[in-house]
N, C-alpha and C positions, 0 to 999 in steps of 0.2 A: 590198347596199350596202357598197361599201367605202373604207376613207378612209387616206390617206397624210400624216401630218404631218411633214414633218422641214425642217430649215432655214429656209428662206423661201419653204416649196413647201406649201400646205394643198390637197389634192386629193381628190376621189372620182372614183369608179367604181363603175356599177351594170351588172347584167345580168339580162338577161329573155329567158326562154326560153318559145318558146309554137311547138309542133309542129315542121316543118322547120325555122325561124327564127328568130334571134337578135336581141336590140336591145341595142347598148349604151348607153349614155350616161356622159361624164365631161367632168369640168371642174374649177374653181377651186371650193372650198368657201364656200356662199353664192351662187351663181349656178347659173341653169338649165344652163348648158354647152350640152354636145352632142349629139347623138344619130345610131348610123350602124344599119341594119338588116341581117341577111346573110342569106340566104334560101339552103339548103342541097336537097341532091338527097334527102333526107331525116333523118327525126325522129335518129336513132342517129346519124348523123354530125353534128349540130347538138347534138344533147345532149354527143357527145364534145367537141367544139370549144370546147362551155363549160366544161367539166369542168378542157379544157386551162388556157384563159384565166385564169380563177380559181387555178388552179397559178402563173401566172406572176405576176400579180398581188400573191398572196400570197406569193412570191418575192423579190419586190421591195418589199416591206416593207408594204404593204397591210394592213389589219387590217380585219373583217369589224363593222361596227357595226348595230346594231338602228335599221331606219328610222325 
C-alpha cells in the first residue's frame, strides 16, 4: 500500500502479486478506487513488472504505508 500526499492530491496505490498476475488498485484516499488485473506469460516476468512499478511509484513520491 502506498500513499501520495502533496497539494490537493491525497492518493493510494496498492499492488498484489499472486503467480503470473498482477492487480492493481488506486484511487482518491478514502474511496474503494479502482482496480485493473494483468495477467503475464509468466511468474518472473510479473514478479519483475512489479518490482518495476513500485520503482516508479516510489519515484514519484509515493511512500509505502502499513495497511
Amino acid at each position: 500500500h502506498f500513499e501520495f500526499v502533496g497539494g490537493s492530491s491525497r492518493k493510494f496505490w496498492e499492488i498484489a502479486l499472486s503467480g503470473d498476475s498482477i492487480t492493481v488498485r488506486f484511487g482518491r484516499i478514502g474511496t474503494n478506487g479502482q482496480s485493473q488485473k494483468k495477467v503475464f506469460a509468466d511468474a518472473a516476468t510479473a514478479a519483475r513488472t512489479a518490482a518495476r512499478l513500485i520503482r516508479e511509484k516510489t519515484g514519484k513520491g509515493y511512500q509505502e504505508k502499513p495497511v
